[in-house]
PDBQT receptor file of N, H, CA, C and O in Angstrom, charges set to zero:
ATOM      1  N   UNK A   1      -5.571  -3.111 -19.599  1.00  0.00    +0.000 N 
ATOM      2  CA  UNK A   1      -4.924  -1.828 -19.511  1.00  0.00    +0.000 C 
ATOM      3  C   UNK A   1      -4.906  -1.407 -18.034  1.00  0.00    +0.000 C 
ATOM      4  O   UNK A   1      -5.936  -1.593 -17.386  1.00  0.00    +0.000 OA
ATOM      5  N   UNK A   2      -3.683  -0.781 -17.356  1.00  0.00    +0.000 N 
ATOM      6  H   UNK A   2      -2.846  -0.630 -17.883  1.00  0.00    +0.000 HD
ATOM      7  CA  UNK A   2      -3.537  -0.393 -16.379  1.00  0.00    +0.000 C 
ATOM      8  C   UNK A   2      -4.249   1.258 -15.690  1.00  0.00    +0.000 C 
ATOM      9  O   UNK A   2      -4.621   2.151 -16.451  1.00  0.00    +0.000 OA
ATOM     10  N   UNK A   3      -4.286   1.324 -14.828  1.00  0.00    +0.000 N 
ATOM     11  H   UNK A   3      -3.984   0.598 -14.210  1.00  0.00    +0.000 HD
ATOM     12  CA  UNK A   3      -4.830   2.266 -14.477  1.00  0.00    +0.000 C 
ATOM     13  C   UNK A   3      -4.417   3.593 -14.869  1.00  0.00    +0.000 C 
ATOM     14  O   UNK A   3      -5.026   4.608 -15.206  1.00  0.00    +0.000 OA
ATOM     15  N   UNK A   4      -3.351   3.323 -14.744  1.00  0.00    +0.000 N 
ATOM     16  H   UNK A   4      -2.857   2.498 -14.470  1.00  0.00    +0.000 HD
ATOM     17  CA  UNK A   4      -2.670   4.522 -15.265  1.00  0.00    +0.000 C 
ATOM     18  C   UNK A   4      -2.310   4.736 -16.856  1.00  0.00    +0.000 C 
ATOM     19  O   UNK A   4      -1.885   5.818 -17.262  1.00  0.00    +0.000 OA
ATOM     20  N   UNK A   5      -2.496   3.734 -17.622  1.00  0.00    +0.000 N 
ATOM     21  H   UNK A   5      -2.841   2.855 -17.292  1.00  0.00    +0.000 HD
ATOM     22  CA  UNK A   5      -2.630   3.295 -18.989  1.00  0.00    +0.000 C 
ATOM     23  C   UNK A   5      -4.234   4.115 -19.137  1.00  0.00    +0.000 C 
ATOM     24  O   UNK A   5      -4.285   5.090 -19.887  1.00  0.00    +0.000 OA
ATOM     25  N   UNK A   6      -4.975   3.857 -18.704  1.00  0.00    +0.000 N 
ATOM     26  H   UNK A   6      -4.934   3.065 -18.095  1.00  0.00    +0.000 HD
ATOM     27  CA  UNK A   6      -6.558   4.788 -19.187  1.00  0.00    +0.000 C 
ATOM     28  C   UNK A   6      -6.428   5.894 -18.797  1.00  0.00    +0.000 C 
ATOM     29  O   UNK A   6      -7.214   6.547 -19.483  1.00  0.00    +0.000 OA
ATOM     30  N   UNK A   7      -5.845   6.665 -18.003  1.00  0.00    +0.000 N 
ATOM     31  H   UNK A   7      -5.206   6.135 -17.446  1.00  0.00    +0.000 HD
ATOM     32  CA  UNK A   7      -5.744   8.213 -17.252  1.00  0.00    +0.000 C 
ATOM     33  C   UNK A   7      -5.151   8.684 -18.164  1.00  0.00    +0.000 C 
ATOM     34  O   UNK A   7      -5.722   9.633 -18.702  1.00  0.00    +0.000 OA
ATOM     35  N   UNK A   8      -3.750   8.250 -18.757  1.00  0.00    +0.000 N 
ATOM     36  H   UNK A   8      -3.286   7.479 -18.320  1.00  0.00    +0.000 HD
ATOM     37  CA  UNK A   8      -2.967   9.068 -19.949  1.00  0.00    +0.000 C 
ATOM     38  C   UNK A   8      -4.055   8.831 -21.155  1.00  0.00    +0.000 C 
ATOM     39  O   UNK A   8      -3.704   9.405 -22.187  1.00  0.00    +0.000 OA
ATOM     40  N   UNK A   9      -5.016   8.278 -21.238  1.00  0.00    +0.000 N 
ATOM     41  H   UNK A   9      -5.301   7.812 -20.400  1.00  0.00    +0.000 HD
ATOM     42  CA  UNK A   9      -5.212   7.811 -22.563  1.00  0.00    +0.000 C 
ATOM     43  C   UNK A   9      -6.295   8.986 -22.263  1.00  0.00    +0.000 C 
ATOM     44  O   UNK A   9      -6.106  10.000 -22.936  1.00  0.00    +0.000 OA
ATOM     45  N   UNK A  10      -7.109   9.014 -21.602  1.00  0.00    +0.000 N 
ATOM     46  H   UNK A  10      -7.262   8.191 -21.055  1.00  0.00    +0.000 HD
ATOM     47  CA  UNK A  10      -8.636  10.279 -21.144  1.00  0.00    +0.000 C 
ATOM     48  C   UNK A  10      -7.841  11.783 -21.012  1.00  0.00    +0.000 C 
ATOM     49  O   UNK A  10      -8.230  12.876 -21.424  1.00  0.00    +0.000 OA
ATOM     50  N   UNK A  11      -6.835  11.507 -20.432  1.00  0.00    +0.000 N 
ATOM     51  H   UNK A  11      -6.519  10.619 -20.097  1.00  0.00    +0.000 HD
ATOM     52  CA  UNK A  11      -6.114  12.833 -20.878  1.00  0.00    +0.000 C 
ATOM     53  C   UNK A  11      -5.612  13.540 -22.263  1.00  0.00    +0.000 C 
ATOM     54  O   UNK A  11      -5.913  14.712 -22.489  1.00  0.00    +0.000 OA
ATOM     55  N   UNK A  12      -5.001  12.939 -22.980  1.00  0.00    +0.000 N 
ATOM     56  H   UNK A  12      -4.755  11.987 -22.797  1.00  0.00    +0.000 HD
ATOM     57  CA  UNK A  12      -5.001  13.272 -23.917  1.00  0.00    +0.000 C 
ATOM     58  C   UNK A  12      -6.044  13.148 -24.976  1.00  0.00    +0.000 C 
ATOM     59  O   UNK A  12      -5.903  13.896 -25.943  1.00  0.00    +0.000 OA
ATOM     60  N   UNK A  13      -7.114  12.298 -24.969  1.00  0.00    +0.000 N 
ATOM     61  H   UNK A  13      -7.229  11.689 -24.183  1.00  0.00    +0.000 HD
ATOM     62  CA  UNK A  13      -8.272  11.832 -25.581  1.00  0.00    +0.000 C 
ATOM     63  C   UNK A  13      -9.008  13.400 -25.301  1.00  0.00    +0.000 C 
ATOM     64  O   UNK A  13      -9.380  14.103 -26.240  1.00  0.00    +0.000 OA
ATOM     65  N   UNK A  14      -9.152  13.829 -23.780  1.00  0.00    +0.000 N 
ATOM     66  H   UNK A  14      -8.850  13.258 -23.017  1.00  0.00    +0.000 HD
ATOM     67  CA  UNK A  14      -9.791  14.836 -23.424  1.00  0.00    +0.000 C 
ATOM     68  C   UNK A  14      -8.971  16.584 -24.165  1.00  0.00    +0.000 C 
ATOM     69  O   UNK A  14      -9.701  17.471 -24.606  1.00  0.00    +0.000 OA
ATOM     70  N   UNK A  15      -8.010  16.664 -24.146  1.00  0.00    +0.000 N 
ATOM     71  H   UNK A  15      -7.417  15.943 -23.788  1.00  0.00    +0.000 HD
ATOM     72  CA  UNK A  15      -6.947  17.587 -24.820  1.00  0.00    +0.000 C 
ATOM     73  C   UNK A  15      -7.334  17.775 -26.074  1.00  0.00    +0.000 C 
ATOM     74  O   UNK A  15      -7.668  18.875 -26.516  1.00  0.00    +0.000 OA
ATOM     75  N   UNK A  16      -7.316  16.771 -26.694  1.00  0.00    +0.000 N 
ATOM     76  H   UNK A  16      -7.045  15.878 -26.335  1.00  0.00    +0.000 HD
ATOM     77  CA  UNK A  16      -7.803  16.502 -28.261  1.00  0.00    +0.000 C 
ATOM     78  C   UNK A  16      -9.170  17.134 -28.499  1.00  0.00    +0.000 C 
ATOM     79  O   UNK A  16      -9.243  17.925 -29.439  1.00  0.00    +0.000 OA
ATOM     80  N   UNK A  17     -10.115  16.926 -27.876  1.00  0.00    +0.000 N 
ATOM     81  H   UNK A  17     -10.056  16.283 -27.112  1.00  0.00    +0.000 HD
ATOM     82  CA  UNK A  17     -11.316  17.200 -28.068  1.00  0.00    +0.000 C 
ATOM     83  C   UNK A  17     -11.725  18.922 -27.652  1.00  0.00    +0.000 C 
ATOM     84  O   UNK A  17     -12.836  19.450 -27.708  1.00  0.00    +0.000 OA
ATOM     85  N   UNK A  18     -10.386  19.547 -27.223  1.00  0.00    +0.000 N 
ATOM     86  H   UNK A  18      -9.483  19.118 -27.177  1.00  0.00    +0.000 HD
ATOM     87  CA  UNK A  18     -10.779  20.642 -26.828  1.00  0.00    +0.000 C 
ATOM     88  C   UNK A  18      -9.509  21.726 -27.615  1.00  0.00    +0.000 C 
ATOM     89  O   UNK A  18      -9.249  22.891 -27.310  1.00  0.00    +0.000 OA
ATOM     90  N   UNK A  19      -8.956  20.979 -28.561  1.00  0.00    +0.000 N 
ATOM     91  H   UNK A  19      -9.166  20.034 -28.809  1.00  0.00    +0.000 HD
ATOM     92  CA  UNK A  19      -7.715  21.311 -29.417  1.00  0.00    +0.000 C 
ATOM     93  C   UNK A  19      -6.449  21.943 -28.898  1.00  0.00    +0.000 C 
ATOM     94  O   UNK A  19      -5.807  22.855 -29.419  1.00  0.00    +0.000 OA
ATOM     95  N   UNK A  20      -6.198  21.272 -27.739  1.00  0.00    +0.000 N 
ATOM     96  H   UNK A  20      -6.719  20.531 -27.316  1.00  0.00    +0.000 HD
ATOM     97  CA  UNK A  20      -4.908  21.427 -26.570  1.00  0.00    +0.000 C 
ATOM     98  C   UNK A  20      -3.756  20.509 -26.978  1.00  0.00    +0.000 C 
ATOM     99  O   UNK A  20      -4.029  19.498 -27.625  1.00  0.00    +0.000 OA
ATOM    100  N   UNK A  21      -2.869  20.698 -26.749  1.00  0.00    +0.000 N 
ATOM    101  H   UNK A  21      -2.647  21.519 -26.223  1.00  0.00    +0.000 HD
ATOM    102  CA  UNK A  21      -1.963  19.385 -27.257  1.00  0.00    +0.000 C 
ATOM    103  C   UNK A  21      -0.877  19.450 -25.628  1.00  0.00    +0.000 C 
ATOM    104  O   UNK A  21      -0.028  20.292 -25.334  1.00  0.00    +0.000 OA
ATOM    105  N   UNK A  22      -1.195  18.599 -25.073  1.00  0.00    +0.000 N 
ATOM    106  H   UNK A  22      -1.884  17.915 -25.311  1.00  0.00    +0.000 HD
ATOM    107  CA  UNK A  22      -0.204  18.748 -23.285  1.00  0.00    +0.000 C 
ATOM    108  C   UNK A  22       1.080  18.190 -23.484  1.00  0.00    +0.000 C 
ATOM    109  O   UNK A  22       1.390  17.112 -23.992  1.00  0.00    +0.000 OA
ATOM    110  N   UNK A  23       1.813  19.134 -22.982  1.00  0.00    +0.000 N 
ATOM    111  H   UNK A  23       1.561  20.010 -22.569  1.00  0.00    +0.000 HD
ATOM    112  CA  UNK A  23       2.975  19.145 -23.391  1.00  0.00    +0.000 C 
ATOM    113  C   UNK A  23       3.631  17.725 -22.152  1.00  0.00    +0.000 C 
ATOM    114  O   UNK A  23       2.721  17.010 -21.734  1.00  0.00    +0.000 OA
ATOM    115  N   UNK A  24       4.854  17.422 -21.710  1.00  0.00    +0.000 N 
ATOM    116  H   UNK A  24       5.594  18.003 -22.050  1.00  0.00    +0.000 HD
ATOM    117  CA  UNK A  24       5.297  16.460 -21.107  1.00  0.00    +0.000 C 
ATOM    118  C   UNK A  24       5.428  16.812 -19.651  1.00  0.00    +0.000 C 
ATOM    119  O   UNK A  24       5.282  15.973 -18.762  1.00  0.00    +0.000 OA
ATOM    120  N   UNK A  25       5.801  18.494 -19.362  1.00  0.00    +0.000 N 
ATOM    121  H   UNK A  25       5.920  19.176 -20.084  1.00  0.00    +0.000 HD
ATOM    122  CA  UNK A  25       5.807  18.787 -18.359  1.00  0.00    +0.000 C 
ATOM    123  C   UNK A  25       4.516  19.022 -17.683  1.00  0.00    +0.000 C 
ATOM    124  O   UNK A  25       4.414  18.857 -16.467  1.00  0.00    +0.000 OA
ATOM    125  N   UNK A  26       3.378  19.457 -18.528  1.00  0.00    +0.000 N 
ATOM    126  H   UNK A  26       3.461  19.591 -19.515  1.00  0.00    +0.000 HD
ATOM    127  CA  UNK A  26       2.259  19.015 -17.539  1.00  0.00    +0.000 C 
ATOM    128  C   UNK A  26       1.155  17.701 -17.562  1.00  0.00    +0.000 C 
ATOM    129  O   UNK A  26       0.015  17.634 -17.102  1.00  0.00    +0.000 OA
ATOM    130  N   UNK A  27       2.199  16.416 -18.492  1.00  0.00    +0.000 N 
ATOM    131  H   UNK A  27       3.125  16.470 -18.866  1.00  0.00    +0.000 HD
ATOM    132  CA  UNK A  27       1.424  15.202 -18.178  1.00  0.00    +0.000 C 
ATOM    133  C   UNK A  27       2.114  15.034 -17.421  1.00  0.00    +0.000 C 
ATOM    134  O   UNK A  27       1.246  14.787 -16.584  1.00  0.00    +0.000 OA
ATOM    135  N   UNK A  28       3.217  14.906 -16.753  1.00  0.00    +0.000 N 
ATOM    136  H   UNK A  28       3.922  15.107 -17.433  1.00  0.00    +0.000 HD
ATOM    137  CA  UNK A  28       3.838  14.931 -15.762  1.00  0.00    +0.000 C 
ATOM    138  C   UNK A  28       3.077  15.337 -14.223  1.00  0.00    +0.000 C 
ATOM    139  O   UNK A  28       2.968  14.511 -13.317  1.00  0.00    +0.000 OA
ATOM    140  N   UNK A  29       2.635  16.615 -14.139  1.00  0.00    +0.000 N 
ATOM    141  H   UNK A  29       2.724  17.286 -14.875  1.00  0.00    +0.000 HD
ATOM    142  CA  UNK A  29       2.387  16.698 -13.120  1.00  0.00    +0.000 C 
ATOM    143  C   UNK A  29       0.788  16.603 -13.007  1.00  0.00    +0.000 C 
ATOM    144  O   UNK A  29       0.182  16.915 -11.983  1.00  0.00    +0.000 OA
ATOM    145  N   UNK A  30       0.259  16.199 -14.023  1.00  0.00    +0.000 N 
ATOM    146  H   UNK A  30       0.752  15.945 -14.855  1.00  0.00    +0.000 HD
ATOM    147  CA  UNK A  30      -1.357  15.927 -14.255  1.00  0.00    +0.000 C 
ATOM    148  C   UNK A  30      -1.252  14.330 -13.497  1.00  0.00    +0.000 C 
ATOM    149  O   UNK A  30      -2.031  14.177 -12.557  1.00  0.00    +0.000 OA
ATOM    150  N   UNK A  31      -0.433  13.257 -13.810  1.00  0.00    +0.000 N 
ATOM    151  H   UNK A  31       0.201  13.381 -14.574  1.00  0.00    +0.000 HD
ATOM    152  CA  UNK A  31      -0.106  11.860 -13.329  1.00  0.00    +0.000 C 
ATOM    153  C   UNK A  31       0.687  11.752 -12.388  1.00  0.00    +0.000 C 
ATOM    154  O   UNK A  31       0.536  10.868 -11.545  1.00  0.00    +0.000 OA
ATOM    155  N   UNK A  32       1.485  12.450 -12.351  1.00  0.00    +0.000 N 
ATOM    156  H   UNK A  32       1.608  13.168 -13.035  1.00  0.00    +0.000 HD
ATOM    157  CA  UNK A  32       2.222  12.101 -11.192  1.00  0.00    +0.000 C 
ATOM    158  C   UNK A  32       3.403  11.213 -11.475  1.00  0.00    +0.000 C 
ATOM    159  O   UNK A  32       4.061  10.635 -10.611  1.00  0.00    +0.000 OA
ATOM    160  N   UNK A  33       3.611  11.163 -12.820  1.00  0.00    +0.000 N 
ATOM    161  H   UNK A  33       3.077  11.633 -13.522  1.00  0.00    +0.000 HD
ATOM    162  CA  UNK A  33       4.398   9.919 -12.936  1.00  0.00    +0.000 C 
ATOM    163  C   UNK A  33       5.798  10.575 -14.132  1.00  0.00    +0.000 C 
ATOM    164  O   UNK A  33       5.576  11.114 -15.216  1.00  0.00    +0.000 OA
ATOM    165  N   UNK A  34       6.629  10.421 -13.767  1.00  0.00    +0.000 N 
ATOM    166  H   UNK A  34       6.809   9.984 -12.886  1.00  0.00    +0.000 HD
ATOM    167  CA  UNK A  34       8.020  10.919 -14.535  1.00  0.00    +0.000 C 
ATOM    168  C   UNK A  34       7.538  10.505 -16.348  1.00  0.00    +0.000 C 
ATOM    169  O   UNK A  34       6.755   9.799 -16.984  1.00  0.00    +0.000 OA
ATOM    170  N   UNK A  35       8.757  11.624 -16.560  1.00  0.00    +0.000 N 
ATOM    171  H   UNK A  35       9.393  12.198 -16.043  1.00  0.00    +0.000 HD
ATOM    172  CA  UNK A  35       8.372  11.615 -18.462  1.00  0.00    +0.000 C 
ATOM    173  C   UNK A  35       8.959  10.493 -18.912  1.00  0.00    +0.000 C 
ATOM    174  O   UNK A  35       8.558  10.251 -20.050  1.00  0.00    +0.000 OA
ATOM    175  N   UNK A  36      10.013   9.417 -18.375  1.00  0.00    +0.000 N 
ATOM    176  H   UNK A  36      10.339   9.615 -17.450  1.00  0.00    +0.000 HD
ATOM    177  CA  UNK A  36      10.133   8.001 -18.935  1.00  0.00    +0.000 C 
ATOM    178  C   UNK A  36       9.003   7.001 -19.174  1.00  0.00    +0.000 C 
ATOM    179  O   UNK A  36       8.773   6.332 -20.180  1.00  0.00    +0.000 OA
ATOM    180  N   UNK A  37       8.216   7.072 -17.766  1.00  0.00    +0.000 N 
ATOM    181  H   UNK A  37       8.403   7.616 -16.948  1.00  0.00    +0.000 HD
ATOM    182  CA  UNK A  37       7.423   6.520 -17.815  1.00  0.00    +0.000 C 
ATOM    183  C   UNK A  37       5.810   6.595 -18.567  1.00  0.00    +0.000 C 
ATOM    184  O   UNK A  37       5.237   5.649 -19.108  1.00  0.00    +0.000 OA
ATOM    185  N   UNK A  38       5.423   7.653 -18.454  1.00  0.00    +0.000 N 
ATOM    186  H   UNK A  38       5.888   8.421 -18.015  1.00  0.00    +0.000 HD
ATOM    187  CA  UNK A  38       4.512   8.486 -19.771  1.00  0.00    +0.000 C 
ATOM    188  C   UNK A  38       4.808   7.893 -21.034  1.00  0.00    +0.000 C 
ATOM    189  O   UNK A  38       4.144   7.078 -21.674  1.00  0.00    +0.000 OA
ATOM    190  N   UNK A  39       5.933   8.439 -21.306  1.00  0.00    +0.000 N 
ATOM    191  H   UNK A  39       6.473   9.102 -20.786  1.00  0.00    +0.000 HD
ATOM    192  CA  UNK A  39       6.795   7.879 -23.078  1.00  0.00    +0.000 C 
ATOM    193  C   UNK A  39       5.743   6.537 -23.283  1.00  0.00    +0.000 C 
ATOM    194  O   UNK A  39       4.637   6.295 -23.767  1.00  0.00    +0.000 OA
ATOM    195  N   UNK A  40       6.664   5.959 -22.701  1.00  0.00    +0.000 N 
ATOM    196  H   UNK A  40       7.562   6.155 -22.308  1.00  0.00    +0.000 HD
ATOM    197  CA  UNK A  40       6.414   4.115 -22.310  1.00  0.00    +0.000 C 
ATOM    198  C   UNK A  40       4.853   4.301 -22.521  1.00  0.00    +0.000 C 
ATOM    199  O   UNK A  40       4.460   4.037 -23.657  1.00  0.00    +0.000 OA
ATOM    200  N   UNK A  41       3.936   4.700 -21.631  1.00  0.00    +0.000 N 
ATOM    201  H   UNK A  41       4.255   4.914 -20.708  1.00  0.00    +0.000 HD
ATOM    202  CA  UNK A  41       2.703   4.105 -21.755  1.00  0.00    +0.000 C 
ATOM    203  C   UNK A  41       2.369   4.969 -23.246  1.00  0.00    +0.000 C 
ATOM    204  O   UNK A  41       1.755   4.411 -24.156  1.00  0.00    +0.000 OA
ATOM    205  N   UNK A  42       2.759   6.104 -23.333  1.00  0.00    +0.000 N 
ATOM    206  H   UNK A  42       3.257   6.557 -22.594  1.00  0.00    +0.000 HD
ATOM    207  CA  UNK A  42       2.096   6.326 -24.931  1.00  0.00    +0.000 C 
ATOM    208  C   UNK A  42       2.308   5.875 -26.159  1.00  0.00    +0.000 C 
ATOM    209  O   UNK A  42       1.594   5.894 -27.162  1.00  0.00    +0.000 OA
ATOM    210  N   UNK A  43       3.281   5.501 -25.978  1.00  0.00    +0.000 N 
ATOM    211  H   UNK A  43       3.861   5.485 -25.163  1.00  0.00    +0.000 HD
ATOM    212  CA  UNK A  43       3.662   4.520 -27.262  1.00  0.00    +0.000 C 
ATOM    213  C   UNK A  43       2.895   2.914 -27.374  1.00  0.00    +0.000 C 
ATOM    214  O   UNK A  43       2.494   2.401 -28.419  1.00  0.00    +0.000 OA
ATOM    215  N   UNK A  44       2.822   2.264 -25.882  1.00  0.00    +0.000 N 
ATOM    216  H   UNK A  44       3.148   2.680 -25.033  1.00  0.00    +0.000 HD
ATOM    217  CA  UNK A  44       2.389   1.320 -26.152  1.00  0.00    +0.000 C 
ATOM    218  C   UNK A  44       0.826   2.055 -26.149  1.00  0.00    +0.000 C 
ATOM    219  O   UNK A  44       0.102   1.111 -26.463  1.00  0.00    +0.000 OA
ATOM    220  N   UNK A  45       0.300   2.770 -26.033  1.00  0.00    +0.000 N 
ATOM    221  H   UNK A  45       0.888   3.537 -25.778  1.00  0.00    +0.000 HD
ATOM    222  CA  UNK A  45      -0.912   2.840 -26.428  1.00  0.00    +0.000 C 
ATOM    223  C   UNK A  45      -1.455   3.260 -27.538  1.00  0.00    +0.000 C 
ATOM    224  O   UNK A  45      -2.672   3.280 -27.725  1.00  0.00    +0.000 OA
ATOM    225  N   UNK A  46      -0.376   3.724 -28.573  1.00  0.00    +0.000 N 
ATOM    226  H   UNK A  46       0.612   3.708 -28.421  1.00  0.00    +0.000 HD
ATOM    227  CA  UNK A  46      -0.321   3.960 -29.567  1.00  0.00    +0.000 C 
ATOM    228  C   UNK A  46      -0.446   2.111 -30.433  1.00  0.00    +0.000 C 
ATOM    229  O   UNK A  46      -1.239   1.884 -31.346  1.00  0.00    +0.000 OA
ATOM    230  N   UNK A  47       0.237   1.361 -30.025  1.00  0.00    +0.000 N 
ATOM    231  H   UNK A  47       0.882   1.546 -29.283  1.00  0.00    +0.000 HD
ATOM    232  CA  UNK A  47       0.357   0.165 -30.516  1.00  0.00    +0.000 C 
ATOM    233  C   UNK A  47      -0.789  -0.657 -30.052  1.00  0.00    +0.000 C 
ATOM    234  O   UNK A  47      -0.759  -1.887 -30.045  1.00  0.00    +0.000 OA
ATOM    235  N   UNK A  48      -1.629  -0.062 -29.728  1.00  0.00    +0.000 N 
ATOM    236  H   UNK A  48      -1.653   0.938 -29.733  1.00  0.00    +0.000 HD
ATOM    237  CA  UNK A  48      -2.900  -0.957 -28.974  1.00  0.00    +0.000 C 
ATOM    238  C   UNK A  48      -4.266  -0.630 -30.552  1.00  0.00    +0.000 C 
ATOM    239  O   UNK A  48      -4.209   0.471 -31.099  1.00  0.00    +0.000 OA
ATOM    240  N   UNK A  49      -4.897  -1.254 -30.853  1.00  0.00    +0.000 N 
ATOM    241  H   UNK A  49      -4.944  -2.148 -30.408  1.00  0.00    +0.000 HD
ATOM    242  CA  UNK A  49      -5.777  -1.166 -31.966  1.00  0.00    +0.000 C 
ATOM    243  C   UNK A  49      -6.698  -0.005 -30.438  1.00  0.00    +0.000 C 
ATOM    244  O   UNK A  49      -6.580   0.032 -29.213  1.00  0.00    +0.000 OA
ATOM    245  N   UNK A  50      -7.643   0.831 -31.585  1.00  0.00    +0.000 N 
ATOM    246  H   UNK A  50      -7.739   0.801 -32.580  1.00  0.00    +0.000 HD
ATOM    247  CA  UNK A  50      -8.737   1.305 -31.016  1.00  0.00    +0.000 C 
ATOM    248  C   UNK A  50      -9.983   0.679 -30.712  1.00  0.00    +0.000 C 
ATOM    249  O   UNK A  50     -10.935   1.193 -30.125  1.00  0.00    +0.000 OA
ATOM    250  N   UNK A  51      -9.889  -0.469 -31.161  1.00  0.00    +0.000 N 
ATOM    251  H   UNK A  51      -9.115  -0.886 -31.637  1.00  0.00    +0.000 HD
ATOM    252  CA  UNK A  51     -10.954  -1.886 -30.908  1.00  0.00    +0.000 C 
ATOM    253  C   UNK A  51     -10.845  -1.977 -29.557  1.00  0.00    +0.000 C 
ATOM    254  O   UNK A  51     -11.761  -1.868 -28.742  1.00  0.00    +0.000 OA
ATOM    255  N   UNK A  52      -9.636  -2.192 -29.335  1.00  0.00    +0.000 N 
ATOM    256  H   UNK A  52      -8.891  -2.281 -29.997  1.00  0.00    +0.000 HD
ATOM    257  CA  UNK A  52      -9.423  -2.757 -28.376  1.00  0.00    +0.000 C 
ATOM    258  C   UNK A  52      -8.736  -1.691 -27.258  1.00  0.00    +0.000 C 
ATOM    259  O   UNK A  52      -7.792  -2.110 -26.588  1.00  0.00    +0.000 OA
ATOM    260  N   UNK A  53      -9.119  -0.597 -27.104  1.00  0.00    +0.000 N 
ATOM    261  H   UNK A  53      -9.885  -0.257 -27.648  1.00  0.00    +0.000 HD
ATOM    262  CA  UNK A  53      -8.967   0.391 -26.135  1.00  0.00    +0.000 C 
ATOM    263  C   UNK A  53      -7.595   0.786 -26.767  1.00  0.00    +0.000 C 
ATOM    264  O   UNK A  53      -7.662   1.619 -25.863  1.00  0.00    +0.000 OA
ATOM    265  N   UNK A  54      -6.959   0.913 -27.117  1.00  0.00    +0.000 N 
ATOM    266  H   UNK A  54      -6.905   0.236 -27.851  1.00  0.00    +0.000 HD
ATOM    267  CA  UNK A  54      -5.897   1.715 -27.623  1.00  0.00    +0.000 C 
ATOM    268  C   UNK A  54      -5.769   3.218 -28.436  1.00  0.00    +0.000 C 
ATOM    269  O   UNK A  54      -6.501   3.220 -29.425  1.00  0.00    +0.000 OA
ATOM    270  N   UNK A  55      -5.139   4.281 -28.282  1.00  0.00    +0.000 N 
ATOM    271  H   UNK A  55      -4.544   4.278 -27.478  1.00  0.00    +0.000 HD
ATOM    272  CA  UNK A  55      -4.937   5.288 -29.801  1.00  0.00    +0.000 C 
ATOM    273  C   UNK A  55      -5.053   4.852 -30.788  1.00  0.00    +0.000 C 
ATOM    274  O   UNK A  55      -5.823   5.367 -31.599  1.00  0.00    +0.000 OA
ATOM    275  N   UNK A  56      -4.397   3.843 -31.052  1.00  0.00    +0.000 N 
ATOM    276  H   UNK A  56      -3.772   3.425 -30.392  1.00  0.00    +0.000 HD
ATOM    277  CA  UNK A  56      -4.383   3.149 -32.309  1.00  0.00    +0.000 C 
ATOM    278  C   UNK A  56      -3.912   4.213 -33.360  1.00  0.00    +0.000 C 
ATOM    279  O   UNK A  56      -4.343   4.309 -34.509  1.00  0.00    +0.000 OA
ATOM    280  N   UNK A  57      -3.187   4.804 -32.914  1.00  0.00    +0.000 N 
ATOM    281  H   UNK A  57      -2.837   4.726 -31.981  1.00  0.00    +0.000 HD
ATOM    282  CA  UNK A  57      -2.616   5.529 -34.120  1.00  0.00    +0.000 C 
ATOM    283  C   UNK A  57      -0.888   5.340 -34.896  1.00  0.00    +0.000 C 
ATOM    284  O   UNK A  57      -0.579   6.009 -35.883  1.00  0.00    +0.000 OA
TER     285      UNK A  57
């Protein structure tokens, strides 16, 4: 997993645990990284088992 693959994942992992749900415009400026690219890593981290570091949801 990429670096930026674990930052979106502790971010929202961290959101969750505090019953926040972050919307796109501020994972956006929490990463630094445009909302195409976000999409992209949350989905595939959605497709990742939780075994194996993924959402797994």
């Amino acid at each position: 997993m990429s670096d930026f693959e674990r930052k979106v994942k502790q971010i929202l992992l961290n959101d969750r645990s505090y019953d926040r749900s972050p919307n796109m415009d501020a994972l956006e400026q929490r990463t630094g990284h445009d909302k195409k690219e976000i999409e992209e890593t949350i989905k595939k981290l959605r497709e990742i088992p939780r075994s194996q570091g993924g959402l797994g949801l």
